[in-house]
SERO-4910 file (N, C-alpha, C, O; in steps of 0.05 Angstrom, whole numbers):
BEGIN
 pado doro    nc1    nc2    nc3   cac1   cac2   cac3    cc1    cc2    cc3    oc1    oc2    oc3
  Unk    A     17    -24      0      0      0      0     18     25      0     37     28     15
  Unk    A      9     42    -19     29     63    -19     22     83      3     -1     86     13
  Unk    A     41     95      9     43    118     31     48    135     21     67    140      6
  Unk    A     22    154     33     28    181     19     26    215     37      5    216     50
  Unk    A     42    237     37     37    253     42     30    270     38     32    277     15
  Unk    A     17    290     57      6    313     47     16    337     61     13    337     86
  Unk    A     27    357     50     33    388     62     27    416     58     25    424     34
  Unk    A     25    428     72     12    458     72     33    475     90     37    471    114
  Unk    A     45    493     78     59    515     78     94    502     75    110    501     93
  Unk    A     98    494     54    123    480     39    137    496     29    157    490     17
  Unk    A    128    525     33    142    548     18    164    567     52    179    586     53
  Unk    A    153    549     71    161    569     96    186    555    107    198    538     94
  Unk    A    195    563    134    216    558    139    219    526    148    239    512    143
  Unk    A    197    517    162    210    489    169    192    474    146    201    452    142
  Unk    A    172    480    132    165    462    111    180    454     89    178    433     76
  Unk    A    201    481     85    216    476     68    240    457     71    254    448     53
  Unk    A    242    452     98    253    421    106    248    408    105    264    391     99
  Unk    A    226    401    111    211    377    113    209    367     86    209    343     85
  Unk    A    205    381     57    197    366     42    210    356     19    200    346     -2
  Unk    A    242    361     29    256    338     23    257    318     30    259    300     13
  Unk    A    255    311     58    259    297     75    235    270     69    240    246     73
  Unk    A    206    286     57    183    281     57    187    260     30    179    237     32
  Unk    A    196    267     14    194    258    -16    219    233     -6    218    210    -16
  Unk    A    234    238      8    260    208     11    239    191     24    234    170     12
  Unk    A    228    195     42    208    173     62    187    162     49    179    139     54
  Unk    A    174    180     26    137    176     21    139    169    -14    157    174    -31
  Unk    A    110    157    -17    112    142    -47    108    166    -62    117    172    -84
  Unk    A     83    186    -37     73    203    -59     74    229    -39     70    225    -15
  Unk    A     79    250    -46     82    278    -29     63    300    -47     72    310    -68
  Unk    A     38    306    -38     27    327    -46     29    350    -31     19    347     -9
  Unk    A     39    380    -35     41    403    -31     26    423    -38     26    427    -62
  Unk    A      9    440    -21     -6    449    -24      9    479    -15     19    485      7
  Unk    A      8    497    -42     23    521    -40      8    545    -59     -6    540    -78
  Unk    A     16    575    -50      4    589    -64     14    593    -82     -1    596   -101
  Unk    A     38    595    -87     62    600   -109     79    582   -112     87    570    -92
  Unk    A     88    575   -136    103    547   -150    129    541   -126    139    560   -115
  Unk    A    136    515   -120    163    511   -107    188    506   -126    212    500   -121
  Unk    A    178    510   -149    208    512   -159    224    477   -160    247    476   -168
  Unk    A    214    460   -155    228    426   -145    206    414   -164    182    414   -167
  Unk    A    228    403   -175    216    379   -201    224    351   -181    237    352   -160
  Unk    A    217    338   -188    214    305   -168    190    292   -168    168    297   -159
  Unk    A    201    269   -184    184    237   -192    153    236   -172    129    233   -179
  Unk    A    161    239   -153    139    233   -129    122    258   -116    107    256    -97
  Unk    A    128    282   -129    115    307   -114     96    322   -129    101    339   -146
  Unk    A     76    315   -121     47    334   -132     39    360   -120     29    365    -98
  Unk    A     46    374   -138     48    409   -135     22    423   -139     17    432   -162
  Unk    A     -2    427   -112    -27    447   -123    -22    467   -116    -14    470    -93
  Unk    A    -24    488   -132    -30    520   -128    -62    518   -114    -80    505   -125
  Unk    A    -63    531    -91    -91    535    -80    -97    556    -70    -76    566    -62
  Unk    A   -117    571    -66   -127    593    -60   -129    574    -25   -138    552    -23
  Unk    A   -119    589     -1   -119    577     19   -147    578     27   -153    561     43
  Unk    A   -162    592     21   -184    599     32   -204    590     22   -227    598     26
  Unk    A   -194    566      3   -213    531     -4   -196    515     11   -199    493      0
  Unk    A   -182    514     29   -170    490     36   -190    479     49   -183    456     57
  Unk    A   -212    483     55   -236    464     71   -246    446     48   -259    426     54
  Unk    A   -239    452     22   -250    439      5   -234    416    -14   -244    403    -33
  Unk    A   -210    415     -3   -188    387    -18   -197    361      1   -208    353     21
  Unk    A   -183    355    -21   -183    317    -16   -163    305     -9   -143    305    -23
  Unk    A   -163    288     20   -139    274     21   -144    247     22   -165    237     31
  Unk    A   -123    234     13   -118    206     18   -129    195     44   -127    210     64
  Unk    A   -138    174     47   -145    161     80   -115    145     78   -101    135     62
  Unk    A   -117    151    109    -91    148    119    -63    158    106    -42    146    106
  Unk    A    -67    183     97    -43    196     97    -31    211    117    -45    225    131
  Unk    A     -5    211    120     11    231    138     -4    263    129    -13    268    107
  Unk    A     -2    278    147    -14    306    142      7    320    158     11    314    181
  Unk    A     19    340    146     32    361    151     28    380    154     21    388    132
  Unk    A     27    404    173     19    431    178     36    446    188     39    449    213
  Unk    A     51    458    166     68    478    171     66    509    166     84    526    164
  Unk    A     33    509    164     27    535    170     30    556    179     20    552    202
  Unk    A     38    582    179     43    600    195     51    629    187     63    635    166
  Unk    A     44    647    207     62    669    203     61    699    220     40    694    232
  Unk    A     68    726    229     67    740    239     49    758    247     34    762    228
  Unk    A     43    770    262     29    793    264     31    810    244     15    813    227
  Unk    A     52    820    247     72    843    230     67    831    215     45    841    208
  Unk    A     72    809    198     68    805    168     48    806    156     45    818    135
  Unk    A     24    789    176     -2    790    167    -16    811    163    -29    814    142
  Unk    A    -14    838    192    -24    861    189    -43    868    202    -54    888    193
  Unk    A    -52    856    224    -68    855    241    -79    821    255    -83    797    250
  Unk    A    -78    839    272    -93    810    290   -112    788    276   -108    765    281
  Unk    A   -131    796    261   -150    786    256   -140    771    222   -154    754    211
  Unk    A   -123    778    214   -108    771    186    -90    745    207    -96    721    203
  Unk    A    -73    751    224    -58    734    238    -78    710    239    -78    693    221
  Unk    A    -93    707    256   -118    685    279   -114    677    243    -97    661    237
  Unk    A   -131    692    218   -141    670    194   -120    658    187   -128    637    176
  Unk    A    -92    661    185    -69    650    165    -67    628    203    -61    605    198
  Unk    A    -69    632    226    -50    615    243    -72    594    254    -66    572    263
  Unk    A    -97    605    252   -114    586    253   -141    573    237   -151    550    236
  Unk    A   -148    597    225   -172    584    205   -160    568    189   -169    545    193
  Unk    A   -138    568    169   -128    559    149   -113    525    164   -112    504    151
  Unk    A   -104    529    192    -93    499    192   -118    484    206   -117    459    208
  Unk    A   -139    498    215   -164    484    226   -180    476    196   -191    454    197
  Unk    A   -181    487    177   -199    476    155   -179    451    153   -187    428    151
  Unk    A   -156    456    152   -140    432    136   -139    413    151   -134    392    139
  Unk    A   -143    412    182   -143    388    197   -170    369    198   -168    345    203
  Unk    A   -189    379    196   -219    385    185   -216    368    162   -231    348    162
  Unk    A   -199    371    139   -199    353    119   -192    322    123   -203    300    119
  Unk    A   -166    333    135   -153    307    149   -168    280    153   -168    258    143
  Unk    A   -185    299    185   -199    287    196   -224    267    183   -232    245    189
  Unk    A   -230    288    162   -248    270    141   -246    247    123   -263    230    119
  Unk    A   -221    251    112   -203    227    100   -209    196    109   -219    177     97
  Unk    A   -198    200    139   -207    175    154   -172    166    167   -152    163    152
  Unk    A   -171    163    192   -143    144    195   -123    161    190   -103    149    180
  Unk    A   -120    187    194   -104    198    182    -81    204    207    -89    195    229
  Unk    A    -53    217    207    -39    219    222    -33    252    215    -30    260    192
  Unk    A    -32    273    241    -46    301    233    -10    315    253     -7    313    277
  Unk    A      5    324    239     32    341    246     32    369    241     34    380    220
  Unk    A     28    381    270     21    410    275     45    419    277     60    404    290
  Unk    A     57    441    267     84    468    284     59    481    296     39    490    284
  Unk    A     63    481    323     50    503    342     83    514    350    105    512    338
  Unk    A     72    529    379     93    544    387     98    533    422     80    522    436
  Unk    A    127    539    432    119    537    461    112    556    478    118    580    476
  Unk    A     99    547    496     82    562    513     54    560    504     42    549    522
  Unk    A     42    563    487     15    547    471     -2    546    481     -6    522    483
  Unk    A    -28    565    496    -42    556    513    -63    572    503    -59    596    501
  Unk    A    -88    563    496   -117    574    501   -134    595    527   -155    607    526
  Unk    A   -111    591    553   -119    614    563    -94    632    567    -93    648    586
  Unk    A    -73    629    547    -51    653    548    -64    685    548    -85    693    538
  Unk    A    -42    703    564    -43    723    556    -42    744    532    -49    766    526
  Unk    A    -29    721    521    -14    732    497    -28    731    468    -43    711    470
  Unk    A    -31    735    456    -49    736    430    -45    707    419    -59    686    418
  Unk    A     -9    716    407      4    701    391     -8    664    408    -22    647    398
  Unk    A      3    666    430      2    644    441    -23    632    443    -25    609    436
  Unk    A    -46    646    454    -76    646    453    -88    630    429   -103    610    433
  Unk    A    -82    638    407    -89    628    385    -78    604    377    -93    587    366
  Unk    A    -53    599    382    -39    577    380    -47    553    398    -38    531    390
  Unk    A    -62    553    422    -67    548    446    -95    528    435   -102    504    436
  Unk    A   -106    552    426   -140    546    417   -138    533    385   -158    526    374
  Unk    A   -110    531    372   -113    513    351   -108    482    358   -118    461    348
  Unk    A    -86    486    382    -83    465    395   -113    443    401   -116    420    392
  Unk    A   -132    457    416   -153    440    432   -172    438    401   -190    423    394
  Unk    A   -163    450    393   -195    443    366   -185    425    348   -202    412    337
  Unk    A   -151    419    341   -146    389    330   -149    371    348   -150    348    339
  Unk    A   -150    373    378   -141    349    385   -170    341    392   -171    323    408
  Unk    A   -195    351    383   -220    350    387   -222    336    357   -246    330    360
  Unk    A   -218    331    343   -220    314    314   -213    290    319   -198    278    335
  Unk    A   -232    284    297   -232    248    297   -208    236    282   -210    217    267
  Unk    A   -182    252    288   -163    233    271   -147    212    287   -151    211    311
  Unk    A   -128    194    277   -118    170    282    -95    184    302    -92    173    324
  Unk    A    -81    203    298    -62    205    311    -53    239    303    -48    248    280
  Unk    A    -55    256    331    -42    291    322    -15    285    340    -15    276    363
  Unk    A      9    293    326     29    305    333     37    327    339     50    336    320
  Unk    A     36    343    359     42    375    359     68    386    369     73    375    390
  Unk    A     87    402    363    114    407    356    108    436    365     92    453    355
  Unk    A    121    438    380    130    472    406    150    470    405    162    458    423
  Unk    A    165    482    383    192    496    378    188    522    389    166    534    386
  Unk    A    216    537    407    220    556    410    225    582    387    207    586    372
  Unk    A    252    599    386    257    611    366    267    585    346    280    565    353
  Unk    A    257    592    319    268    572    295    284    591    282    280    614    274
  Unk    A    316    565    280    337    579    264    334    572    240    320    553    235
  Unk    A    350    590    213    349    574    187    345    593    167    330    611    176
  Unk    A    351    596    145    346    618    122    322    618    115    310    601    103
  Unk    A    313    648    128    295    652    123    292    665     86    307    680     74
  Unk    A    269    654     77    272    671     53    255    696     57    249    704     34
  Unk    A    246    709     74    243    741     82    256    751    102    255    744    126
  Unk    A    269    767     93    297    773    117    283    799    136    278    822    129
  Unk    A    279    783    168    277    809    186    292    819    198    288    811    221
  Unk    A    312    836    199    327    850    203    328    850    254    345    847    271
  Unk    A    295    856    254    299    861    280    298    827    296    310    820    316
  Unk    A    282    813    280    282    784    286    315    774    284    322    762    305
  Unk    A    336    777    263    355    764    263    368    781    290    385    767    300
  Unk    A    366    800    301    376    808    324    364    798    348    375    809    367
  Unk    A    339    778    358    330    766    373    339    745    370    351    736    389
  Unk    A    338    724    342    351    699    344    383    699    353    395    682    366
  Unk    A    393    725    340    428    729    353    429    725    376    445    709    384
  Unk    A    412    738    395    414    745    423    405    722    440    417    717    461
  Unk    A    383    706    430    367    684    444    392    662    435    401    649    454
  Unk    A    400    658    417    425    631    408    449    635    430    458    615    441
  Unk    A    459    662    435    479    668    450    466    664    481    477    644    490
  Unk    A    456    669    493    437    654    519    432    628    521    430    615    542
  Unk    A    427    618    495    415    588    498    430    570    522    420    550    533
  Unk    A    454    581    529    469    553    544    452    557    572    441    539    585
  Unk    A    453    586    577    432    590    597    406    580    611    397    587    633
  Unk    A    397    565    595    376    560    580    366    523    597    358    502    588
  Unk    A    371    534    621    374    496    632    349    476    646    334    492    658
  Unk    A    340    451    650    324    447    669    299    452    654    297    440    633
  Unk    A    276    471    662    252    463    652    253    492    630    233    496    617
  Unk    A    272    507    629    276    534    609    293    521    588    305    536    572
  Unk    A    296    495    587    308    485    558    289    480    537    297    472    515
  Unk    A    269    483    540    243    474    524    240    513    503    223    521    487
  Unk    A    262    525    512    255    547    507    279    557    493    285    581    493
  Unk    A    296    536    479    318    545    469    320    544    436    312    524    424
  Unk    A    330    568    422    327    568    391    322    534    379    318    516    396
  Unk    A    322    528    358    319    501    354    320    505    314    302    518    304
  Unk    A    336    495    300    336    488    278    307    481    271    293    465    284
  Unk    A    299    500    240    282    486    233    290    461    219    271    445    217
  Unk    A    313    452    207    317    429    198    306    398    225    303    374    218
  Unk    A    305    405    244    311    393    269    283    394    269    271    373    268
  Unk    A    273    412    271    231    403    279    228    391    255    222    367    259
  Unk    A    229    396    230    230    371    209    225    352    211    202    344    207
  Unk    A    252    335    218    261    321    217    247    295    243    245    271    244
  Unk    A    242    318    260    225    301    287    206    293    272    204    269    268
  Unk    A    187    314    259    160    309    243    153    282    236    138    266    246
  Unk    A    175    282    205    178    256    194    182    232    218    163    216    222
  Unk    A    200    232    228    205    211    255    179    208    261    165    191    251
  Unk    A    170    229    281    148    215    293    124    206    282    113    189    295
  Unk    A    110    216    253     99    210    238    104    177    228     84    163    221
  Unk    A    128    167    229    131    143    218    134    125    245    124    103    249
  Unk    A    147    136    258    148    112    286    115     95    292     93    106    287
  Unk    A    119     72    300     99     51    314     97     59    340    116     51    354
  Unk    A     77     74    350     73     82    372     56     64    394     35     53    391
  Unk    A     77     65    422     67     39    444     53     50    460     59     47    483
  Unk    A     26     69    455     13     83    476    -14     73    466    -17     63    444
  Unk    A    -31     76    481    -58     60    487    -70     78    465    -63    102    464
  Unk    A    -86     70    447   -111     84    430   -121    108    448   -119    110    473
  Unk    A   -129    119    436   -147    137    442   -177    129    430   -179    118    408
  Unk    A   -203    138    452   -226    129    449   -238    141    423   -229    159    411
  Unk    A   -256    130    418   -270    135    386   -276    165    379   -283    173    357
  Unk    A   -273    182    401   -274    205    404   -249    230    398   -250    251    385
  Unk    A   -230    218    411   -205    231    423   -187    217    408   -190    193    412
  Unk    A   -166    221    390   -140    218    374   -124    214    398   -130    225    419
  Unk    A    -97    192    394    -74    193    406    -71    221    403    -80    234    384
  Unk    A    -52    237    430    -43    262    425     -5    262    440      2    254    462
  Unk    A     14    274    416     28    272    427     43    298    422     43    307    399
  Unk    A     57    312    443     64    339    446    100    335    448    110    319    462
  Unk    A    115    354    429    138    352    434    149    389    443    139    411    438
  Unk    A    172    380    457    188    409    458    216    408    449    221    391    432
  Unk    A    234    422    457    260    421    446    277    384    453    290    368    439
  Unk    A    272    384    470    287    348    474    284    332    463    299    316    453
  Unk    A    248    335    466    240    308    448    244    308    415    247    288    402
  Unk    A    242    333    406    242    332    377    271    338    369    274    341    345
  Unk    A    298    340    389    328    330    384    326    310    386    337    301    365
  Unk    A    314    279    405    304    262    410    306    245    384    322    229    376
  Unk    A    283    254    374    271    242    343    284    251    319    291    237    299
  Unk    A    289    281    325    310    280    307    349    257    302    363    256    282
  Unk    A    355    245    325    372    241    324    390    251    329    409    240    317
  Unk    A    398    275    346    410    297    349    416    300    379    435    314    384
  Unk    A    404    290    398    409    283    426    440    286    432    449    281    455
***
């Protein structure tokens, strides 16, 4: 039976890792992007989509699902532009997932992540959290990377002076504040794929509730291999 994947935001910083990584592991890799990726390869199905049908694609039952959606305040332009690109858009797509049947559902959230945060950013991320893991899929993986390192292809000028500053602290960074240290996006990747493929020894979850499994910086050096 062929194995196949599926991804959404393959154009960003850790998708664009992953989907090499994606095409070595999987028979078939579909990418779901607004603008072309530029990568010719035997096994990778390239849709241009208007994100704001993503409630309306089709996935494979039992495919891996990838969600590497994301992006800024500042970029987006308001709060309410932010919540649609960080949450409507990966909630329709898990929504699909979930429909498929059997599917295995790999979130980038953030750490700290909580539905009753103070914080906007986190708030939202919090409340995307509880509304996948309220879907009827086979298995959600969720990934709380701290700052993510890696070439960015939009260069922020005040951000590369936080990742400078947060990388140079990291040693600092010990005990239960290690979960809070920069982290390669090649490295959340790379967990992705891992944990997506690993045979998992934890009890089902009821006909209701998906296995749910939450990583931070250890576990996803962990899976990455990188320990």
């Amino acid at each position: 039976m062929a194995l196949e994947a599926v991804i959404a935001g393959a154009t960003g910083l850790v998708g664009r890792a992953c989907l090499p990584r994606l095409l070595d592991r999987y028979d078939s890799v579909t990418a779901l992007v607004r603008r072309p990726l530029k990568v010719s390869h035997p096994k990778l199905i390239e849709r241009q989509i208007d994100f704001d049908r993503i409630g309306t694609i089709e996935i494979p039952p039992g495919a891996h699902v990838y969600c590497a959606l994301g992006t800024t305040i500042k970029v987006a332009g308001s709060e309410d532009a932010f919540r649609h690109v960080d949450f409507e858009y990966p909630r329709m797509f898990a929504e699909r997932a979930a429909a498929a049947g059997q599917a295995r559902f790999m979130l980038v959230s953030s750490v700290g992540a909580s539905a009753q945060s103070g914080t906007f950013y986190l708030r939202v991320k919090g409340e995307l959290e509880e509304s996948v893991r309220a879907m009827r899929l086979q298995e959600v993986h969720i990934f709380r990377p701290s700052v993510l390192l890696g070439d960015r292809a939009d260069k922020r000028p005040g951000e590369r002076i936080g990742i400078a500053a947060a990388s140079s602290l990291s040693f600092l960074m010990r005990g239960s504040l290690r979960k809070y240290r920069p982290i390669p996006a090649s490295t959340v990747a790379a967990a992705m794929v891992a944990a997506a493929n690993a045979t998992s020894t934890r009890d089902k979850g009821s006909d209701n509730q998906p296995r749910c499994f939450v990583y931070h910086y250890d576990e996803m050096l962990r899976l990455a291999g990188q320990e």
